[in-house]
VOGU-3710 file (C-alpha; in Angstrom, 3 decimals, decimal comma):
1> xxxxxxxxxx> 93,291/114,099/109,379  95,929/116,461/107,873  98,037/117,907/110,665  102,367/118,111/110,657  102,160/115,527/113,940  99,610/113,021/112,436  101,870/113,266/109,175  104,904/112,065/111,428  103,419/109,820/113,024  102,582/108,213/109,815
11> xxxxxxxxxx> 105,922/108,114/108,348  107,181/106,813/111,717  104,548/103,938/111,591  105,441/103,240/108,031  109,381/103,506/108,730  109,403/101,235/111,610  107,206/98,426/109,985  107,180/97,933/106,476  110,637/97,796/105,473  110,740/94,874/108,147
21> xxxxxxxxxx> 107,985/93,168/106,380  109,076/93,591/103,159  112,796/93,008/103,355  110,943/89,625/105,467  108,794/88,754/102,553  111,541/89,161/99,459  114,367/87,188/101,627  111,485/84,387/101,920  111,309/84,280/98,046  114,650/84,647/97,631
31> xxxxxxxxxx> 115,347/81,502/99,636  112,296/79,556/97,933  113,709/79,994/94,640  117,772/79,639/95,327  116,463/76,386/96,888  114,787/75,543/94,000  117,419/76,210/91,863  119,982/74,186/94,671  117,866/70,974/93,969  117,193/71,616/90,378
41> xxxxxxxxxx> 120,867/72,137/89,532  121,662/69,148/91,820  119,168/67,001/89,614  121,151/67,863/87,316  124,114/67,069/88,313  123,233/63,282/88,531  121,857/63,376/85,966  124,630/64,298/83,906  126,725/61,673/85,122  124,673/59,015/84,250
51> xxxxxxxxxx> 124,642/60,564/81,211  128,338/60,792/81,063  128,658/56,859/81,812  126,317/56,093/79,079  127,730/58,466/76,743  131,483/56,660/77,523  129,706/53,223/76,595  128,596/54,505/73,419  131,770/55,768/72,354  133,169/52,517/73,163
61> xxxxxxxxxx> 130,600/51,066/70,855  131,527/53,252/68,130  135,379/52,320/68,729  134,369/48,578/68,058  133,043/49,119/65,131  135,033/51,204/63,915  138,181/48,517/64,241  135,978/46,035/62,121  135,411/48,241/59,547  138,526/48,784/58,879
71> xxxxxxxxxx> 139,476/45,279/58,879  136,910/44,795/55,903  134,321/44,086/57,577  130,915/44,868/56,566  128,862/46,942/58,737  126,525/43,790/59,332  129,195/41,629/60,057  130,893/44,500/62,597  127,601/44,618/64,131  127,086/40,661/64,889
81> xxxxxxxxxx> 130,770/40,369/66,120  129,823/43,204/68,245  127,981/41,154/71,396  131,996/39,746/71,901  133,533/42,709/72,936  130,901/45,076/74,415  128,954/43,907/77,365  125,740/42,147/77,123  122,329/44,189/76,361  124,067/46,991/74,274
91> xxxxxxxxxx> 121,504/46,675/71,440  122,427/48,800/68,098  120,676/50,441/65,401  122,832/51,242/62,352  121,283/53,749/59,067  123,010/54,150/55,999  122,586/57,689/54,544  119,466/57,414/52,796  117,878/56,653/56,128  117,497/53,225/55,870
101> xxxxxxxxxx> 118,591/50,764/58,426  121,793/48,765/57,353  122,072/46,610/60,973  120,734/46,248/63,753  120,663/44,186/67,363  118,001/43,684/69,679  114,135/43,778/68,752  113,468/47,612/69,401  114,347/50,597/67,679  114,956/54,019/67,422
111> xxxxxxxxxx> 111,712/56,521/67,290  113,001/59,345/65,171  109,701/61,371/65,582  111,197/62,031/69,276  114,384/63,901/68,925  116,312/65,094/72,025  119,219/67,179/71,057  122,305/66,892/74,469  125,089/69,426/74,375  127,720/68,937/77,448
121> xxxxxxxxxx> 130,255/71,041/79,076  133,955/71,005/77,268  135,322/69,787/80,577  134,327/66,552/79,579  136,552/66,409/76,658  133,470/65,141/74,511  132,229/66,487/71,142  130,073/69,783/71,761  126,718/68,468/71,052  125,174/64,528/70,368
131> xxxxxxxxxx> 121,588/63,400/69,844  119,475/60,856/71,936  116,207/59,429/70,274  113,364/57,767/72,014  113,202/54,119/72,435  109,904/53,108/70,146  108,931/50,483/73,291  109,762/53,397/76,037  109,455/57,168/74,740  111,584/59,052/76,779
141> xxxxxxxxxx> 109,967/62,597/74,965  106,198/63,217/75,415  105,963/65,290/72,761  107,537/66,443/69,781  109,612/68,870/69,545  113,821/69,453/70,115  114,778/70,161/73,379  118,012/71,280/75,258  119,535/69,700/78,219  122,653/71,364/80,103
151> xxxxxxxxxx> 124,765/68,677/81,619  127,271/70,281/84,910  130,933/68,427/84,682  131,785/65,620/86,986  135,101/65,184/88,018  136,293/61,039/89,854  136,032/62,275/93,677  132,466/63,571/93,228  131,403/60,273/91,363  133,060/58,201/93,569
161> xxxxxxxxxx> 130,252/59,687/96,611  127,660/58,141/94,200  128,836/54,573/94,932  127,267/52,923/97,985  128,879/49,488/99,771  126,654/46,867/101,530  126,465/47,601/105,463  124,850/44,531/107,101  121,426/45,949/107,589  120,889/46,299/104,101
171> xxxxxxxxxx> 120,565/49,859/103,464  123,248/49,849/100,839  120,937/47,415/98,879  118,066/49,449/100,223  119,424/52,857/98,598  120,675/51,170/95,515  116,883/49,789/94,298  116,009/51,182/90,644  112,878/53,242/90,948  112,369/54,446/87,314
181> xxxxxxxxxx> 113,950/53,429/84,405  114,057/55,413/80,884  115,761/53,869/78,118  116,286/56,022/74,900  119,234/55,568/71,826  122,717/57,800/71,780  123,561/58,446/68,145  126,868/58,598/66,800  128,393/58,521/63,254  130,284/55,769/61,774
191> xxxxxxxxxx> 132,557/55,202/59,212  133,873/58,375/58,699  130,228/59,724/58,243  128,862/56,800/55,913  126,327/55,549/58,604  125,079/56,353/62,230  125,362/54,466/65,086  122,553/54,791/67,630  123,582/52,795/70,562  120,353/51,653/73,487
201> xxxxxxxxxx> 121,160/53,012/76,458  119,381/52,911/79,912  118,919/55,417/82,901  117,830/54,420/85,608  117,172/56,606/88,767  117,366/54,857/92,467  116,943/55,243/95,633  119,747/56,923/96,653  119,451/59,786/94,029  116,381/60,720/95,623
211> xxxxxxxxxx> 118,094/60,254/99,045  121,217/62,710/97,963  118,746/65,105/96,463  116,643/65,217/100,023  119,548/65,542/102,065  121,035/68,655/100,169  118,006/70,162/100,279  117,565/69,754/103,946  121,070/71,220/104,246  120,796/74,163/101,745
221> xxxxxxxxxx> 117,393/74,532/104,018  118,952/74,688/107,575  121,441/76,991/106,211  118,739/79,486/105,083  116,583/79,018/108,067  119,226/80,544/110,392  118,891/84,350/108,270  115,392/83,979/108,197  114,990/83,311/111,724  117,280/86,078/112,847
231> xxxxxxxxxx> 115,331/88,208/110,288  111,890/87,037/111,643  112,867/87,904/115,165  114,056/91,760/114,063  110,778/91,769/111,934  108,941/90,825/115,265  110,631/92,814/117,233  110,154/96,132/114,881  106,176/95,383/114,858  106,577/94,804/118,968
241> xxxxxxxxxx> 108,448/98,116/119,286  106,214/99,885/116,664  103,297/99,200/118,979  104,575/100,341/121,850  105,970/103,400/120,128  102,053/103,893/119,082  101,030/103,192/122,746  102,865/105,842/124,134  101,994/108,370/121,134  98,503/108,015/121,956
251> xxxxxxxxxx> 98,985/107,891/125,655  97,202/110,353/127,880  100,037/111,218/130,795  97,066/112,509/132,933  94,682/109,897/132,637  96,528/107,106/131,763  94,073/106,966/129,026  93,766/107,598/125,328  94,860/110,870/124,434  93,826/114,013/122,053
261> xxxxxxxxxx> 96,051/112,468/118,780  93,925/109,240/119,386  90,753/110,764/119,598  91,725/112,599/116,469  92,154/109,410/114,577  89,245/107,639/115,737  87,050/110,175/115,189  87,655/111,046/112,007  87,538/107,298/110,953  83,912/106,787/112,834
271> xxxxxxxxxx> 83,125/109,897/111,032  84,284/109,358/107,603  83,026/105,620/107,130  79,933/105,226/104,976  77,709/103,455/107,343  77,481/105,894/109,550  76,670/108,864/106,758  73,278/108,513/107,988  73,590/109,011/111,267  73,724/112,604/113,763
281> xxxxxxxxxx> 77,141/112,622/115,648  77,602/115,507/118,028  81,626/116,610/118,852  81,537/117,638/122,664  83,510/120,065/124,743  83,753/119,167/128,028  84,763/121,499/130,468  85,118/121,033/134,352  84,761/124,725/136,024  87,057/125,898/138,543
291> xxxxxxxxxx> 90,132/123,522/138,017  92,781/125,494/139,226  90,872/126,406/142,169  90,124/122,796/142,809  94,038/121,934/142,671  95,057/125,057/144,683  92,618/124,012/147,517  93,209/119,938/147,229  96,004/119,779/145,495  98,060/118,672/142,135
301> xxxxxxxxxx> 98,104/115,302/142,725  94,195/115,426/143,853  93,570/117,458/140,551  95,098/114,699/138,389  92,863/111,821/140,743  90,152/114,106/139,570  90,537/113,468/135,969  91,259/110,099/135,918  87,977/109,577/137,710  86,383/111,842/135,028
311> xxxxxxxxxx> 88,414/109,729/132,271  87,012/106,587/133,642  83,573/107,541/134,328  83,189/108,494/130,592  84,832/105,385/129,294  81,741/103,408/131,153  79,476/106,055/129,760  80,239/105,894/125,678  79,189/103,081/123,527  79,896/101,895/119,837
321> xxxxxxxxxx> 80,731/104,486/117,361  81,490/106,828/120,316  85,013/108,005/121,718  86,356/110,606/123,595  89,627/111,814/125,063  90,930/114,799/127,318  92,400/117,375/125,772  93,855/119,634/128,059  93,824/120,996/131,186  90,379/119,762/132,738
331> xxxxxxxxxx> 89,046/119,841/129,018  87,507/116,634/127,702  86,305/116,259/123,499  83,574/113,483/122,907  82,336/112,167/119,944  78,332/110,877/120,328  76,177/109,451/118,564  72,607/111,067/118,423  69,698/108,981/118,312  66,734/110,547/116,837
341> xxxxxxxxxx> 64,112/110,980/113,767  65,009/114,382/112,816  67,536/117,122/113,750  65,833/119,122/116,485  65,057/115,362/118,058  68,901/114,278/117,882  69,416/117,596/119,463  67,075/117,638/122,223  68,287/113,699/123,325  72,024/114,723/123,084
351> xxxxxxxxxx> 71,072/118,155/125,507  69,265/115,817/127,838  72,362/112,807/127,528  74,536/115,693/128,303  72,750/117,085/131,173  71,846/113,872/133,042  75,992/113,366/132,313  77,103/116,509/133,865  74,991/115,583/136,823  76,270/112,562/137,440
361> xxxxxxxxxx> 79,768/113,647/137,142  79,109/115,907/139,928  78,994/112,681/141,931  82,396/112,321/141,734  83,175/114,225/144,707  80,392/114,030/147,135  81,712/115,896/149,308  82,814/118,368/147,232  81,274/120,694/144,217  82,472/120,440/141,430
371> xxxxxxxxxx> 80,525/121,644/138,094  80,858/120,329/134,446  79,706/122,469/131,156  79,696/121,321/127,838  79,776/122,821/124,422  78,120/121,316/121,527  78,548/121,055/117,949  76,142/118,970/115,658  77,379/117,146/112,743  74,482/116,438/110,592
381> xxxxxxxxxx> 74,296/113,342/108,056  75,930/113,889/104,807  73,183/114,184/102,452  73,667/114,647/98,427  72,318/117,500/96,837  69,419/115,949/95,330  68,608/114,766/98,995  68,055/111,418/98,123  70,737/109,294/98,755  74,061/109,441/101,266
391> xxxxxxxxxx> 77,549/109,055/100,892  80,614/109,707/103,064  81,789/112,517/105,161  84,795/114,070/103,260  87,421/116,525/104,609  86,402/116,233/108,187  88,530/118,436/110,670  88,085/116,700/114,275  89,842/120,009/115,754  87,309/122,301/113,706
401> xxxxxxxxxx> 84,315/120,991/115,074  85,743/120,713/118,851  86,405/124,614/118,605  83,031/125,296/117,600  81,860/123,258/120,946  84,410/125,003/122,912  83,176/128,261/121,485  79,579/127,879/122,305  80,509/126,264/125,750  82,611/129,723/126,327
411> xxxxxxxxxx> 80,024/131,816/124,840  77,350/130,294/127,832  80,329/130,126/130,304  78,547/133,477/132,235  75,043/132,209/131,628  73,747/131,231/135,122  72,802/127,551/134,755  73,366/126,773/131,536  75,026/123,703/131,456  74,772/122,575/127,954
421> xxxxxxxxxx> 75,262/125,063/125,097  75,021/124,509/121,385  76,934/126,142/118,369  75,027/127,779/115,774  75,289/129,834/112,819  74,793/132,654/114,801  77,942/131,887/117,201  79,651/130,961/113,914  78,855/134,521/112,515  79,775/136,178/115,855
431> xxxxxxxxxx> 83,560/134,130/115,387  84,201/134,799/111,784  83,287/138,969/112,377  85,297/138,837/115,616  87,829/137,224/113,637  87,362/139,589/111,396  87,805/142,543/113,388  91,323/141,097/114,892  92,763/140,834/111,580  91,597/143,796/110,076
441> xxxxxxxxxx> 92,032/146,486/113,017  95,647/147,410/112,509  95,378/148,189/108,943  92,208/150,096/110,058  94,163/152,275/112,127  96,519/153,074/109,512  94,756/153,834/107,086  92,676/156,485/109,752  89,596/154,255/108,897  88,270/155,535/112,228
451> xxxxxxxxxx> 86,471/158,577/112,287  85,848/161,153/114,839  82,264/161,720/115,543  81,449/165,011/118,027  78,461/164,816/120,088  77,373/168,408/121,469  76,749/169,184/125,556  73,942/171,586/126,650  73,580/173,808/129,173  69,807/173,202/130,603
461> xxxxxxxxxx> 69,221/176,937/131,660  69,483/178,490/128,478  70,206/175,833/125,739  73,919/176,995/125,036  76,423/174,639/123,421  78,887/174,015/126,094  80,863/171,223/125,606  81,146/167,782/123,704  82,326/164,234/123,806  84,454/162,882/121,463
471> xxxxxxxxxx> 83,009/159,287/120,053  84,633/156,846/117,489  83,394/155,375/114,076  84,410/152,944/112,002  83,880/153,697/108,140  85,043/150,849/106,494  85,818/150,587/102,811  84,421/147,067/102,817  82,272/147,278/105,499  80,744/150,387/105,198
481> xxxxxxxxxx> 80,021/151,854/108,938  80,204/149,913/111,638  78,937/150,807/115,640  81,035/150,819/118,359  78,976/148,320/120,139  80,409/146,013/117,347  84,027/146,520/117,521  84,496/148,309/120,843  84,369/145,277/122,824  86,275/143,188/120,960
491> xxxxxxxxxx> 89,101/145,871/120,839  88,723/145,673/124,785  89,571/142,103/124,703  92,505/141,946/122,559  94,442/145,167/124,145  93,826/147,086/120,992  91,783/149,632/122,598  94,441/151,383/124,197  96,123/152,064/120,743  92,928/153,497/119,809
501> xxxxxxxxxx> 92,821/156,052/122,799  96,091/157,388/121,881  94,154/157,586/118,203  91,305/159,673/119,229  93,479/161,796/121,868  95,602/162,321/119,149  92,992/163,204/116,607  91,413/165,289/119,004  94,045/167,507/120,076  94,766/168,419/116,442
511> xxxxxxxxxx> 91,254/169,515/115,782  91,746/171,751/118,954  94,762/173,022/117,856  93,499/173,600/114,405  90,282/175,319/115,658  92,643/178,038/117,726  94,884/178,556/114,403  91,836/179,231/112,728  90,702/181,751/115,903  87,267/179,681/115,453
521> xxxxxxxxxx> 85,010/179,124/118,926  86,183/176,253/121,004  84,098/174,291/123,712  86,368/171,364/125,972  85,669/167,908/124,472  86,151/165,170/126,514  87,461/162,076/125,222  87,079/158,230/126,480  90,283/156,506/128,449  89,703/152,715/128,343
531> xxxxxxxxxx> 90,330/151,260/131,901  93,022/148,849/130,554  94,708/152,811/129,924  94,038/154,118/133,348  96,106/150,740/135,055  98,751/151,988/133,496  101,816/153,764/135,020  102,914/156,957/133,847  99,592/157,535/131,429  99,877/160,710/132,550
541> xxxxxxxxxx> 103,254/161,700/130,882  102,025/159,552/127,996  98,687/161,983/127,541  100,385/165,409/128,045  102,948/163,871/125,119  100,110/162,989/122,955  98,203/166,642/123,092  101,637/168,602/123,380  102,663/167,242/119,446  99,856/169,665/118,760
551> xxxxxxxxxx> 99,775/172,195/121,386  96,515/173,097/122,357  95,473/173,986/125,990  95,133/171,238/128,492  91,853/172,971/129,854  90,313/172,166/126,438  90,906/168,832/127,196  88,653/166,852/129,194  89,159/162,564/129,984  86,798/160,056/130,596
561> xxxxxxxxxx> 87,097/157,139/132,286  84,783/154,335/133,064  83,390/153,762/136,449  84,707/150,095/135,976  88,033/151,275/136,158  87,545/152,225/139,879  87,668/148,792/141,029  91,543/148,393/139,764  94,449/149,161/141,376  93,261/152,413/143,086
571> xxxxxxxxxx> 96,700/153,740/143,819  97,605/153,741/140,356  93,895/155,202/139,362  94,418/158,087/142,057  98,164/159,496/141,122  97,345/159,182/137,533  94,251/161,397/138,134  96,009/163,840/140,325  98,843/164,043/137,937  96,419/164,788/135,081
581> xxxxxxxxxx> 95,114/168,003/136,656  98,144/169,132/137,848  98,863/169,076/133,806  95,384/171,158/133,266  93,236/168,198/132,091  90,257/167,738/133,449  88,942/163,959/134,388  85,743/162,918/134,527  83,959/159,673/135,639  81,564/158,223/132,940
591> xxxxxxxxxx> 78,829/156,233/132,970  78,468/156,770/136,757  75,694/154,383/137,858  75,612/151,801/135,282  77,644/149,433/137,555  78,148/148,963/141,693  78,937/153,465/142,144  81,447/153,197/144,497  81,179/156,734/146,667  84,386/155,636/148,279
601> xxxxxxxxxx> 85,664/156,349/144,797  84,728/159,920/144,747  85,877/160,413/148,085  89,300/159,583/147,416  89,849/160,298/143,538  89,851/164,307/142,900  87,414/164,335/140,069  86,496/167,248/138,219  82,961/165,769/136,539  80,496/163,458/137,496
611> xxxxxxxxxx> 78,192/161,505/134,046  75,602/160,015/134,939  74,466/157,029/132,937  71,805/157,049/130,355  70,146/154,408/132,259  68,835/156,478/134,782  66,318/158,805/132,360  64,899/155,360/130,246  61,893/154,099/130,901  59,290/154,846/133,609
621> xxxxxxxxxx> 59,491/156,467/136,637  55,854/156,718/137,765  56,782/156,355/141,511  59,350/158,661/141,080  62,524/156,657/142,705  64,419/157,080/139,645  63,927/160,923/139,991  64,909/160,890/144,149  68,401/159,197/143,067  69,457/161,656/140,490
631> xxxxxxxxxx> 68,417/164,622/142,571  70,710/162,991/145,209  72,999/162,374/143,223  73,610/166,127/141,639  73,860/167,380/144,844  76,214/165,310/146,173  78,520/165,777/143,206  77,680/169,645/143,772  78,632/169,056/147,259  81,835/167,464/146,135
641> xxxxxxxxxx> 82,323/170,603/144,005  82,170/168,567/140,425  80,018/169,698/137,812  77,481/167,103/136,261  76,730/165,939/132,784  73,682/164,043/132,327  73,893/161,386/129,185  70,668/160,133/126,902  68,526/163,161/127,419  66,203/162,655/124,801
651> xxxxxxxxxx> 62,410/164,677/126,270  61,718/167,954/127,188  60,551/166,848/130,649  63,864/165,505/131,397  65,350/168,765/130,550  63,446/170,484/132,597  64,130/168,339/135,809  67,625/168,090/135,615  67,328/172,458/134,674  65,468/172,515/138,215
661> xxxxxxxxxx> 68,164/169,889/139,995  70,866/172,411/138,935  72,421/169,719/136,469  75,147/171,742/134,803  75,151/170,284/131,243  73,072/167,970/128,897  74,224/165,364/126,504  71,813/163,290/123,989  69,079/163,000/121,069  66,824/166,076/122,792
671> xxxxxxxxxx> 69,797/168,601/121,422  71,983/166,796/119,049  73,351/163,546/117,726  77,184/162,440/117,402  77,731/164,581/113,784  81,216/164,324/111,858  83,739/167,216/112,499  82,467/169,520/109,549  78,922/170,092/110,802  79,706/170,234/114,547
681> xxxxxxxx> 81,926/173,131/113,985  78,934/174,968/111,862  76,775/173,919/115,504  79,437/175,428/117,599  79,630/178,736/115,521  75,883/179,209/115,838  74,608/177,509/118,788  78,364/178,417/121,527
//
């Protein structure tokens, strides 16, 4: 589905939701790792003043021995005077500096395979980097290798929080309980640089470092919680208002049901998914007759009851892989599945589903008729080339196939009891030339495309040339020629074939004109006036303008119009007629016959010429009934004083009845067919 309103509703859906989501989903990671980074930092923290401490303790060390030494002392003497002024457990390890140990206290020692390199912050007022080694009993490094540790300064009031007093519970004591301990060795030189001091120290984590660390990150959490809560709620509340938004996209306002966008969606997605490659769908246009009459006799509001009950009756009535939706007016699209072993057997189950549908929906209104008719358009399962295998339905238009339905249901729309209609190459042939036509008769025009074709009249008595008709063709440079029975109607439809009346009026007054310049023999030749002309005012004024631009004589001159266009406004019909002969045209009716003759027609409207249809003189006539209404039929136009042209003459025995019937003149295949311009004017110089 690629239309302008399915493409907004997609960026809609996508605006409304997914920055929500996302912006929801990165300020969750965001607060994962800046807690992370809270707690690890506040590790740290204590850490480093433990550190700190132990670092003071060793520098104190290092200040002992350092005031021996320079009292003479040797370093093993400085080093067992030591225990008096340091406090008790500070074992040493002194090295010389060939690496070998010159004094020591305590029974472990340094592991020098395990080297930990510490570098604190200058706010400590320390030296920019020491050393700690692992304790040989206790490794403190699990593997080799020199790592870097980052200690954060620590000024007296934030120590002072790490000291905890006895309550008389016992928590103090409680908080204060060592849970690990890690000893490892601070070095230090000695001696201006002759030896280096590694002093034992311990660290040793409790209770309450644990504690501190929870409790910050419970507080860093709470304080996060309260954006991502407020953020959770507008990401709820987007999705909530998203949905609704959707809801009343795809709501029907008739119905109260689906509507047309859904069933676009839906459709296309049962349509498109693999599974159902293999299977017949049919796209159905539903179409309840006589709407407008229904809501002009009952009602609007009874109209709109009407569809819902049509809506809901259907919903009842489709089942998986099935949908459907109203489109407009009292126009409903369905999407079926066809069960079946081949295609003529999915067809012939969805005509009798569709029937046995259509009658029940006439049960709607008992006690009043209603009448459903539906158009069909197969979709076929999408087989590869090779005919062996499936695979999916690609580029499927929803709204293509439902105009195909609606096209065959139209096409069957005048069929008497036809209720179910389906669309077939040949409909698609009849749209696309049709189509065809409309784009492609303007430029047709133009380019004068449309020829003028003469068809000679007869006299019966003695076989004179006495008149002619006028008749269109299209020679198309793509085409090639083309009947009238091909484009005629279509031109009817559209309007168009008024434009094409002024063409051949037009064309037709100039070849009069151009016949009396030339002093050559001239016959009247009548020329057709489409009954969407005739219900026009002033046509008239319009005519006489077209000839005049050429200036022929009226009298030459002869219109035709349909007996068809009797049954329009009659008022109009009549002045425009009267107002044509008082210009010098004569007006004829055609095709008199064909339809309901209407002799109040000729008693009203001052004809000049009465045609009879073609129809009369085809076929049969062994009982001779055909023969009784023409007679009657001459002489009443005789009566009426208008002369009468008899149409599709094409035996000699026809000839010679409507000779004896006093029929004045003679028009088909016996004499002549419609000729181009060029060799009815050699006809008219031999045969007038």
């Amino acid at each position: 589905m690629s239309s302008v309103k399915e493409k907004r509703f997609k960026k809609l859906k996508r605006k409304k939701i997914w920055p929500s989501i996302v912006a929801f989903i990165m300020f969750i990671i965001l607060c994962v790792v800046m807690i992370a980074l809270f707690l690890q930092l506040f590790a740290l923290y204590i850490m480093g003043t433990k550190i700190v401490q132990q670092y003071g303790e060793t520098q104190h060390v290092k200040a002992v021995l350092e005031g021996f030494l320079s009292n003479g002392d040797t370093i093993t003497e400085a080093v067992d005077n030591l225990h008096k002024y340091t406090s008790a457990g500070s074992d040493v390890y002194v090295i010389d500096r060939q690496r070998r140990m010159a004094a020591k206290t305590g029974l472990s020692e340094p592991d020098f395979s395990m080297v930990l390199d510490f570098k604190l912050n200058q706010e400590f007022g320390l030296d920019a980097s020491f050393m700690a080694v692992a304790d040989n009993s206790n490794p403190v490094i699990q593997e080799d290798g020199v790592y870097t540790i980052f200690a954060v300064p620590v000024d007296e009031v934030i120590r002072e929080t790490f000291t905890w007093k006895e309550d008389r519970n016992g928590i103090g004591t409680w908080l204060s309980d060592t849970l690990i301990t890690q000893k490892y060795w601070l070095r230090t030189s000695l001696g201006g640089g002759e030896y280096e001091l590694y002093v034992k120290c311990t660290i040793e984590v409790q209770r309450q470092d644990i504690f501190y660390i929870c409790i910050f990150g419970i507080i860093a959490l709470l304080l996060l919680m309260i954006p991502i809560i407020l953020l959770f709620i507008n990401t709820v509340r987007s999705i909530v208002t998203q949905r609704r938004m959707t809801q009343l996209i795809y709501l029907d306002a008739v119905t109260g049901d689906r509507n047309w966008f859904y069933f676009q969606n839906y459709a296309e997605r049962i349509l498109t998914r693999l599974r159902n490659s293999r299977k017949t769908f049919a796209i159905v246009n539903l179409h309840l007759e006589r709407y407008q009459n229904y809501c002009a006799c009952y009602g609007v509001k009874a109209g709109e009851e009407l569809l819902e009950a049509t809506d809901g009756f259907l919903k009842a009535r489709v089942g998986k892989n099935e949908s459907f939706a109203r489109y407009e007016g009292a126009d409903f699209g369905m999407l079926l599945c066809c069960e079946g072993e081949n295609g003529q057997e999915c067809q012939e189950n969805c005509r009798k589903r569709l029937r046995s549908l259509a009658a029940e929906l006439t049960g709607l209104k008992p006690d009043q008729k209603i009448h459903f008719q539906a158009g069909i358009n197969m979709i076929a399962p999408y087989i590869h080339e090779d005919g062996k295998w499936y695979h999916a339905r690609k580029d499927v238009d929803v709204d293509q196939f439902y105009t195909y339905a609606n096209a065959a249901r139209t096409a069957a729309a005048g069929v008497q009891d036809q209720t179910v209609a389906f669309f077939d190459q040949e409909l698609l042939d009849k749209q696309v030339w049709e189509r065809w036509v409309e784009d492609s008769m303007e430029e047709a025009l133009n380019n004068e495309e449309f020829q003028v074709y003469i068809q000679p009249k007869y006299s019966p008595l003695n076989g004179k040339l006495v008149g002619a008709e006028a008749l269109v063709r299209w020679i198309s440079p793509t085409e090639g020629f083309i009947a009238p029975n091909r484009f005629i109607p279509i031109f009817e439809d559209t309007g168009f074939i008024t434009q094409l009346d002024d063409y051949m009026i037009s064309h037709v007054a100039k070849l009069q004109a151009e016949w009396m310049i030339r002093d050559r023999k001239m016959v009247p030749v009548s020329v057709n006036v489409s009954r969407a002309h005739f219900a026009q005012e002033g046509l008239a004024d319009h005519i006489c303008e077209l000839v005049d631009a050429y200036g022929p004589r009226h009298e030459l001159i002869e219109l035709e119009v349909t007996e068809s266009a009797f049954f329009d406004d009659k008022d109009i019909l009549v002045e425009t007629v009267k107002q044509l002969k008082a210009y010098g045209f004569r007006v004829s009716m055609d095709d008199f016959g064909a339809g309901y003759s209407s002799l109040n027609s000729l008693k009203d409207i001052p004809l000049d010429v009465l045609k009879l249809d073609g129809e009369f003189f085809r076929g049969e006539d062994d009982d001779g009934r055909g023969e009784i209404v023409v007679k009657e039929a001459i002489q009443l136009a005789r009566n009426l004083d208008m002369r009468v042209v008899a149409e599709g003459i094409e035996r000699k025995d026809q000839v010679d009845f409507l000779a004896g019937q006093g029929c004045d003149m003679i028009q088909g295949f016996y004499f002549a067919k419609p000729m181009p311009v060029s060799e009815f004017e050699e006809k008219v110089e031999k045969d007038a």
